[in-house]
C-alpha atoms as an extended CHARMM CRD file, in Angstrom:
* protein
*
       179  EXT
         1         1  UNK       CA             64.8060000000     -176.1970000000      144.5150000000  PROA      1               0.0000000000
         2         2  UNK       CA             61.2450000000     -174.5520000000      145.3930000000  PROA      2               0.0000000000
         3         3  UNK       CA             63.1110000000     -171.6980000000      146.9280000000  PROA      3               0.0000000000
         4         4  UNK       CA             64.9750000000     -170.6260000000      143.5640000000  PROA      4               0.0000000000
         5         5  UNK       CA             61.5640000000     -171.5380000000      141.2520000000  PROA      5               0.0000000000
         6         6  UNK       CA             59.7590000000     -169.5130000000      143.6460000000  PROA      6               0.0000000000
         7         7  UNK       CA             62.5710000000     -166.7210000000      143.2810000000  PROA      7               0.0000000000
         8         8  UNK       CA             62.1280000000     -167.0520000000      139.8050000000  PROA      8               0.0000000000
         9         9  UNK       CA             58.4560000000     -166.5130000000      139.3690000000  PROA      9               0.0000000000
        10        10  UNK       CA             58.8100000000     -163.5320000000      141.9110000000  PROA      10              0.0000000000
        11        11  UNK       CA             61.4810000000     -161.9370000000      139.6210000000  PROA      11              0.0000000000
        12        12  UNK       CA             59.7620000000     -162.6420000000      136.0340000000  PROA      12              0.0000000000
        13        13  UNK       CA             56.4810000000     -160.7170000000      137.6160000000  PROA      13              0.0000000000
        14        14  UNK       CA             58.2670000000     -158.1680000000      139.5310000000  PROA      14              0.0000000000
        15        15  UNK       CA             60.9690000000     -157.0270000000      137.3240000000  PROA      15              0.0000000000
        16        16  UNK       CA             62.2320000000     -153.6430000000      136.9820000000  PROA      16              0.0000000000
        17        17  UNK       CA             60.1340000000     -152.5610000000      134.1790000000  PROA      17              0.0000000000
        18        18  UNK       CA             57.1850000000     -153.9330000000      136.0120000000  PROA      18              0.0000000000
        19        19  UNK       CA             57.7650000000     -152.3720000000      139.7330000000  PROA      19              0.0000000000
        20        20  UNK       CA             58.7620000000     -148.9690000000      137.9480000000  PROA      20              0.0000000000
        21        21  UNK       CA             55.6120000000     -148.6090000000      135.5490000000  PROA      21              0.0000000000
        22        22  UNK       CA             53.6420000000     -149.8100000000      139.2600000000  PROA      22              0.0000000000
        23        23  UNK       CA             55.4300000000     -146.8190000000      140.9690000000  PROA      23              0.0000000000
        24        24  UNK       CA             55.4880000000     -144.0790000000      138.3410000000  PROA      24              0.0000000000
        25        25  UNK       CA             51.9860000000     -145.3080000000      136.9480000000  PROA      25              0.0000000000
        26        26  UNK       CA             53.1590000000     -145.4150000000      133.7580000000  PROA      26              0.0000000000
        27        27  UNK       CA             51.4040000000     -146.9370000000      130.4750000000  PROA      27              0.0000000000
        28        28  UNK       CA             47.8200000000     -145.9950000000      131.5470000000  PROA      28              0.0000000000
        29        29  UNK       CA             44.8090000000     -146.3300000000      128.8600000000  PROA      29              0.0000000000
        30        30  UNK       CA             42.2320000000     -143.7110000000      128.7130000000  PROA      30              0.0000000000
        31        31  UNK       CA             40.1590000000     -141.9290000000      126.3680000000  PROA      31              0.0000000000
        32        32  UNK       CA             39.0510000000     -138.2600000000      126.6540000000  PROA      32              0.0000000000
        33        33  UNK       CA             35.3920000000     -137.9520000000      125.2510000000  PROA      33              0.0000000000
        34        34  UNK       CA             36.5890000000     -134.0020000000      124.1160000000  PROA      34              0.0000000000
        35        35  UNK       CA             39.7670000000     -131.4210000000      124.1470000000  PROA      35              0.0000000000
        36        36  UNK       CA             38.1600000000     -129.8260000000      127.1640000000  PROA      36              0.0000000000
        37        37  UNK       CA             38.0700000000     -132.8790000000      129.2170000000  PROA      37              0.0000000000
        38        38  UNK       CA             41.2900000000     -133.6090000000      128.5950000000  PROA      38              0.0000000000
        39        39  UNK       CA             42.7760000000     -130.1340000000      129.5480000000  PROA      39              0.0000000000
        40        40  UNK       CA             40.6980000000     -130.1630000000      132.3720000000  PROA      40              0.0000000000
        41        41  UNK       CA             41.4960000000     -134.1070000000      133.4300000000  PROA      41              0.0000000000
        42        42  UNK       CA             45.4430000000     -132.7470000000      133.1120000000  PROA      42              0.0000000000
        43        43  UNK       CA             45.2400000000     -129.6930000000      134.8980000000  PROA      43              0.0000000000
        44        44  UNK       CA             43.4490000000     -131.3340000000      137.9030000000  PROA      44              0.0000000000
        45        45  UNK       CA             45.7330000000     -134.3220000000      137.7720000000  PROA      45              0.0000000000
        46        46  UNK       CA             49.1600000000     -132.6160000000      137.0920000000  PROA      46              0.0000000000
        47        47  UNK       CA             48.7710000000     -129.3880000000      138.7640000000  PROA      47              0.0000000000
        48        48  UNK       CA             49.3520000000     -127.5220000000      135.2620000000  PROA      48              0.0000000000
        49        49  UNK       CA             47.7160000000     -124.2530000000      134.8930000000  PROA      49              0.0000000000
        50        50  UNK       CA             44.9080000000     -125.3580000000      132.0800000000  PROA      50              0.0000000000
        51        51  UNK       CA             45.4080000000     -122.4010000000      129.7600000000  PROA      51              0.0000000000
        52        52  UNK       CA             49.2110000000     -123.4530000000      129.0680000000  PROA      52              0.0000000000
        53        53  UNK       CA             47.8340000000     -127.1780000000      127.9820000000  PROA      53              0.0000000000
        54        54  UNK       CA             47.7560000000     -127.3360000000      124.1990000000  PROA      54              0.0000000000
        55        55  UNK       CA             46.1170000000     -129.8470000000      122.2540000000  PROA      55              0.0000000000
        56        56  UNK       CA             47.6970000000     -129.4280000000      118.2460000000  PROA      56              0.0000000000
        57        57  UNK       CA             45.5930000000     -130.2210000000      115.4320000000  PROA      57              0.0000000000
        58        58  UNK       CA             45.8640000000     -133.5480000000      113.5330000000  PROA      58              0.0000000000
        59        59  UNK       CA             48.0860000000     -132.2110000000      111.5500000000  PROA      59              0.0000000000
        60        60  UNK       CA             50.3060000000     -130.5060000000      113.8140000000  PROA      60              0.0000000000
        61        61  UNK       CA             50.4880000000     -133.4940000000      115.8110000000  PROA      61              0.0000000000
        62        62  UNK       CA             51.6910000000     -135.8550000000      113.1810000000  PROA      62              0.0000000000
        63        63  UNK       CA             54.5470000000     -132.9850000000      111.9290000000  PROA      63              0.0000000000
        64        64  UNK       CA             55.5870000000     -132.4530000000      115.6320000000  PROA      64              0.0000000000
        65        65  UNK       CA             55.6580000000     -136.3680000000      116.4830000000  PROA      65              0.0000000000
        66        66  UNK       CA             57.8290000000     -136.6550000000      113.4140000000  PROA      66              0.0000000000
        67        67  UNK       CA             60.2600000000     -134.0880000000      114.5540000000  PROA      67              0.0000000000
        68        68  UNK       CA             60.2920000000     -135.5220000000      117.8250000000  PROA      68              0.0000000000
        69        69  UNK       CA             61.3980000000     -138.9480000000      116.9690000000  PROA      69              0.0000000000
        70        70  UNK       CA             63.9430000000     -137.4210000000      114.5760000000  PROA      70              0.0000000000
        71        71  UNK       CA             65.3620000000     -135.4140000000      117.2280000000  PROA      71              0.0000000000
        72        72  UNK       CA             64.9180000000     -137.6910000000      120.0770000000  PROA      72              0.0000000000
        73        73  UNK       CA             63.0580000000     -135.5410000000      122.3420000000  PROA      73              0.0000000000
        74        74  UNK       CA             61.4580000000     -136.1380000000      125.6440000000  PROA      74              0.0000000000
        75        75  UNK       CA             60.0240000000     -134.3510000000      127.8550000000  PROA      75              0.0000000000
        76        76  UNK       CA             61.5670000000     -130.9860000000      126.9410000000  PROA      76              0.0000000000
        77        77  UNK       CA             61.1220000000     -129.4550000000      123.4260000000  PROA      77              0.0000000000
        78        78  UNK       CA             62.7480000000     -126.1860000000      123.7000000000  PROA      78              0.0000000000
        79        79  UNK       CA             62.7990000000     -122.5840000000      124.6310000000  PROA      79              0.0000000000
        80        80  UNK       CA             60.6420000000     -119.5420000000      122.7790000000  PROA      80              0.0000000000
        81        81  UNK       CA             62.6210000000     -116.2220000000      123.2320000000  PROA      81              0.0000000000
        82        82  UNK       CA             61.7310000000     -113.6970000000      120.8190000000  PROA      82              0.0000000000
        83        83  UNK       CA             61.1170000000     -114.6200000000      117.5460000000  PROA      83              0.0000000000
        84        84  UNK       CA             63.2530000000     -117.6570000000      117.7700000000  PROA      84              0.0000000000
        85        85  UNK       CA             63.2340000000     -121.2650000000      119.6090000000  PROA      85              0.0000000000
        86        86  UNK       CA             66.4210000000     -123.1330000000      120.8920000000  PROA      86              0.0000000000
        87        87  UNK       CA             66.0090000000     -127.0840000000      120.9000000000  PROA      87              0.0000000000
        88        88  UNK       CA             66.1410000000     -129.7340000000      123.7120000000  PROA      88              0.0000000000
        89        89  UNK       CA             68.1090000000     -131.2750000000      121.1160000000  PROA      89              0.0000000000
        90        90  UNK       CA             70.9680000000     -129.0950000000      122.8830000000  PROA      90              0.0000000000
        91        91  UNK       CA             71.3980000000     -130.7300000000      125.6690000000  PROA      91              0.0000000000
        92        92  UNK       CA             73.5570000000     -133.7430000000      125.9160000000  PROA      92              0.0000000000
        93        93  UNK       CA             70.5890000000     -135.4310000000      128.0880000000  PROA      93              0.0000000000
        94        94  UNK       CA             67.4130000000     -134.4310000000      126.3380000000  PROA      94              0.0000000000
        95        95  UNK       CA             65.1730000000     -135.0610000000      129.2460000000  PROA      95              0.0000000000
        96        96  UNK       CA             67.4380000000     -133.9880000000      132.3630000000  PROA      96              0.0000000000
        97        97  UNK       CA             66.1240000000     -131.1800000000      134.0760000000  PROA      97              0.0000000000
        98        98  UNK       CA             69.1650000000     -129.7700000000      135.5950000000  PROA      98              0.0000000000
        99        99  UNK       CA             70.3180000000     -129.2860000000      131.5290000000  PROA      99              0.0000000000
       100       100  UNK       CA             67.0580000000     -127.3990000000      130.6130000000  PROA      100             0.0000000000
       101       101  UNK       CA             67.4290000000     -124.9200000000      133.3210000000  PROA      101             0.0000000000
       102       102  UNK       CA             70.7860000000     -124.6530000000      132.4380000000  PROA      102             0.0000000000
       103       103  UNK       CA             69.6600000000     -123.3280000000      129.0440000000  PROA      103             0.0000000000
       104       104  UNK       CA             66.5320000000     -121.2940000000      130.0400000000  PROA      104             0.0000000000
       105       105  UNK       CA             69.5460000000     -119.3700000000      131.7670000000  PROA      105             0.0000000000
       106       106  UNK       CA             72.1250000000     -119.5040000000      129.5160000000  PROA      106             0.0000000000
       107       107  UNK       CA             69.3290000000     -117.1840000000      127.1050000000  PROA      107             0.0000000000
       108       108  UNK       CA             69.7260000000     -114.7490000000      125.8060000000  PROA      108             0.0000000000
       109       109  UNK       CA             73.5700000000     -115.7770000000      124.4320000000  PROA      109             0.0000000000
       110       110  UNK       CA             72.7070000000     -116.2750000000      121.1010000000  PROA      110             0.0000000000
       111       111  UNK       CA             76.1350000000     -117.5490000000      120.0130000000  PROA      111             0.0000000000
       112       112  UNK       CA             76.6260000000     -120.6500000000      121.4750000000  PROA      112             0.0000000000
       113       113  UNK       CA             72.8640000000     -122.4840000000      120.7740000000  PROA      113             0.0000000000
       114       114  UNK       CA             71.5510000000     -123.4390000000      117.3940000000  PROA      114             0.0000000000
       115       115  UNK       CA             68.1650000000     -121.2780000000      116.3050000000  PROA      115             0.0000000000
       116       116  UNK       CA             65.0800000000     -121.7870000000      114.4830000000  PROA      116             0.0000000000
       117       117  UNK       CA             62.4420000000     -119.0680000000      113.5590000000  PROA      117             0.0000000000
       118       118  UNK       CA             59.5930000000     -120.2870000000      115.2650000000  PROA      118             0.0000000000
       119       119  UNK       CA             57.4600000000     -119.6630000000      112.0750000000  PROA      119             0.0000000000
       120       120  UNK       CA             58.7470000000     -122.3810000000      110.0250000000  PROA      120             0.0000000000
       121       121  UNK       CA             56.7200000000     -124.6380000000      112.4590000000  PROA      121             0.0000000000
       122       122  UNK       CA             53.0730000000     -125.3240000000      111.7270000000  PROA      122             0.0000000000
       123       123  UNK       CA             52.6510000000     -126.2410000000      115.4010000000  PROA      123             0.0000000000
       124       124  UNK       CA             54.0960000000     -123.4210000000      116.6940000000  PROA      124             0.0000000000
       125       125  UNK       CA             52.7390000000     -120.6650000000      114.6380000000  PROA      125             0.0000000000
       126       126  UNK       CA             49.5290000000     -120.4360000000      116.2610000000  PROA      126             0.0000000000
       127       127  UNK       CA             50.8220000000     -120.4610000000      120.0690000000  PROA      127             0.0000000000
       128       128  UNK       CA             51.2880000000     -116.9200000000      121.1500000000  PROA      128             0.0000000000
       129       129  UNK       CA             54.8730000000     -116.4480000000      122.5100000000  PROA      129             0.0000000000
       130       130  UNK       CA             55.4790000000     -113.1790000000      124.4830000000  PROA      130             0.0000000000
       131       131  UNK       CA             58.7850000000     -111.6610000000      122.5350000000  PROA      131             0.0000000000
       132       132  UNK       CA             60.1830000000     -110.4110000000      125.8050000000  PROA      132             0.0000000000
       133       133  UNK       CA             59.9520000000     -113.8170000000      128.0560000000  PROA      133             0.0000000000
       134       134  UNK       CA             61.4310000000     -116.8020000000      127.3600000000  PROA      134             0.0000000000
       135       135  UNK       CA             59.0830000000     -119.6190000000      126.9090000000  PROA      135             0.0000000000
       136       136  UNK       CA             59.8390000000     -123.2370000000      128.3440000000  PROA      136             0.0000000000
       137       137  UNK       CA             57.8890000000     -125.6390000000      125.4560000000  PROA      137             0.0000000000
       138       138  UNK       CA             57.3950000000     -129.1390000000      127.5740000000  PROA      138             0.0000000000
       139       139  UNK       CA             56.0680000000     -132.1530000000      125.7190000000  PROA      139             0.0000000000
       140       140  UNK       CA             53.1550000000     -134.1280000000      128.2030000000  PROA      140             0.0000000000
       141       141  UNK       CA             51.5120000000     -137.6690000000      128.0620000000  PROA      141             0.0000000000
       142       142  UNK       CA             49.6000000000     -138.9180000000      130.8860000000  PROA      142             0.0000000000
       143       143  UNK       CA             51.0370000000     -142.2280000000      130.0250000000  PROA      143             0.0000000000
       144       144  UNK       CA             54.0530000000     -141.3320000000      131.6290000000  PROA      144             0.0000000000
       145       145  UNK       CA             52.5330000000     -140.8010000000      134.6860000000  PROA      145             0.0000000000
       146       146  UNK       CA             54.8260000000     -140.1480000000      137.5360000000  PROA      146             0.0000000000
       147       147  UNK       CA             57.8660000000     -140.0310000000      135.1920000000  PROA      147             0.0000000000
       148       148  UNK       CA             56.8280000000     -136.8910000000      133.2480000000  PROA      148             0.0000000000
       149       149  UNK       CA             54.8520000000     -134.7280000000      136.3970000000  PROA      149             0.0000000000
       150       150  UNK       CA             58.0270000000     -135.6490000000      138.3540000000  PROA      150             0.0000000000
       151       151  UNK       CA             60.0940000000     -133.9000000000      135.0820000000  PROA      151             0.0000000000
       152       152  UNK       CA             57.6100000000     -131.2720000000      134.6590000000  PROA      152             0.0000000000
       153       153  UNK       CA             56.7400000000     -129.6870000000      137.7880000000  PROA      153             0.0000000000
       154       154  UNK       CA             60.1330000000     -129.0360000000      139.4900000000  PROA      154             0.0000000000
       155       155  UNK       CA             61.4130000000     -127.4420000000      136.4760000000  PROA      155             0.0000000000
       156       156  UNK       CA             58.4550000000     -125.1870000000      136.4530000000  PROA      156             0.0000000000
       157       157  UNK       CA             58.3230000000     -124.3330000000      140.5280000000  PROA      157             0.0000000000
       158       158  UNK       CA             62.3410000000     -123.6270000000      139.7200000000  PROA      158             0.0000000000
       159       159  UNK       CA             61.6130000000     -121.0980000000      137.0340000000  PROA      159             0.0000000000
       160       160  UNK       CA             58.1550000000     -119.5160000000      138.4980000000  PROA      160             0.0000000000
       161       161  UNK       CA             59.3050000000     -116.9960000000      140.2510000000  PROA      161             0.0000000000
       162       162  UNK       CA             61.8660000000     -115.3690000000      137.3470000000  PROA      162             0.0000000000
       163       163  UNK       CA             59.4260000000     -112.9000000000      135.8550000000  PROA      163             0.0000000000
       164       164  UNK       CA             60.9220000000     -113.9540000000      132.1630000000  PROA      164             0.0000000000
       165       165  UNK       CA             59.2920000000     -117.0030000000      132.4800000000  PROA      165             0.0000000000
       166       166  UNK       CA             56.8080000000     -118.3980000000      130.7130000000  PROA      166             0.0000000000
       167       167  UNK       CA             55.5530000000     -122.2820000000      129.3530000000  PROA      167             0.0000000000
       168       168  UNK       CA             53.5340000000     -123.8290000000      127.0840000000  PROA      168             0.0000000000
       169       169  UNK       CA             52.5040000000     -127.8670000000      127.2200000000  PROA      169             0.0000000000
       170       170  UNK       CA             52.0520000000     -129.7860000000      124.2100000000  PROA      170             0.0000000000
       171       171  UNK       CA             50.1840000000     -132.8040000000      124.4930000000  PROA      171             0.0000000000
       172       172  UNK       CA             51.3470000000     -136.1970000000      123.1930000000  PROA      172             0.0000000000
       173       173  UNK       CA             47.5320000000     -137.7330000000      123.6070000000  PROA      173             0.0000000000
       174       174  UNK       CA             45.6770000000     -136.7480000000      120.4670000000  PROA      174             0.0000000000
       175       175  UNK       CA             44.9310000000     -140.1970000000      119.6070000000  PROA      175             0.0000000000
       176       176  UNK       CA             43.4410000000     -140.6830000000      122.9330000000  PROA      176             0.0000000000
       177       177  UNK       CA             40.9310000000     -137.8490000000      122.3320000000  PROA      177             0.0000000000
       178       178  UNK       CA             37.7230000000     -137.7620000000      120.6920000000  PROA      178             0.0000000000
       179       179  UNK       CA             37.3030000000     -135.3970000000      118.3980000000  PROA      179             0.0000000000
């Protein structure tokens, strides 16, 4: 009888949820005292080259979180080629990295993938896409920890070396940052 209430406590305080957010190091809590501290807290952390980290505006934030949950994005938002961007809301699995890739290559075969002009978004309008590379857009939060880097970087050391690469980060952690 001690055996199975002892196996019981063990398993309430080391469920699943509980080991995986120990071993990703997920659902963190801090605050960045500026912009700057948290590109530069990111870059050092992630490995992320600093000048691809964007931070929206409030505003920009709140219109790309809604489109985001209405979509059911992840980790990837889409791809920039030309003047036009090609949703993560493509893929069957939003967040599998195989499926982005997949898609970064399938570009330029404009038939099969629904289009947007990248100009009827307020968030996007202001990040400068190179017209002849196809830009990966990735969606970061620290408080994924492990989860996200381990989504992140392999994609990006698997594209690196194709010279039509190109990515941009948007962070998820405005309202961890004072402004």
């Amino acid at each position: 009888m001690k055996y199975t209430i002892l196996l019981f406590i063990v398993f309430v305080f080391l469920s699943c949820n509980t080991l995986q957010s120990g071993y990703y190091n997920t659902n963190q809590q801090k605050t960045f005292p500026s912009v700057q501290s948290y590109i530069d807290t990111t870059a050092k952390e992630t490995g992320l080259d600093a000048s691809r980290i964007i931070v929206l505006k409030d505003a920009e934030f709140k219109s790309i979180a809604t489109d985001i949950v209405r979509d059911g994005l992840s980790t990837y938002y889409g791809i920039a080629y030309k003047s036009e961007i090609i949703s993560a809301n493509e893929l069957n699995i939003k967040s599998c990295q195989g499926q982005i890739i997949q898609l970064y290559r399938a570009i330029p075969d404009k038939g099969q993938f629904l289009k947007s002009e990248i100009s009827s978004f307020e968030y996007l309008r202001n990040l400068h896409f190179n017209p002849v590379k196809k830009t990966m857009v990735i969606l970061y939060s620290y408080k994924l920890g492990g989860l996200t880097k381990a989504k992140i970087l392999p994609v990006i050391d698997g594209l690196k070396d194709d010279p039509d690469f190109e990515y941009y980060v948007i962070s998820l952690d405005n309202p961890d940052i004072v402004k």
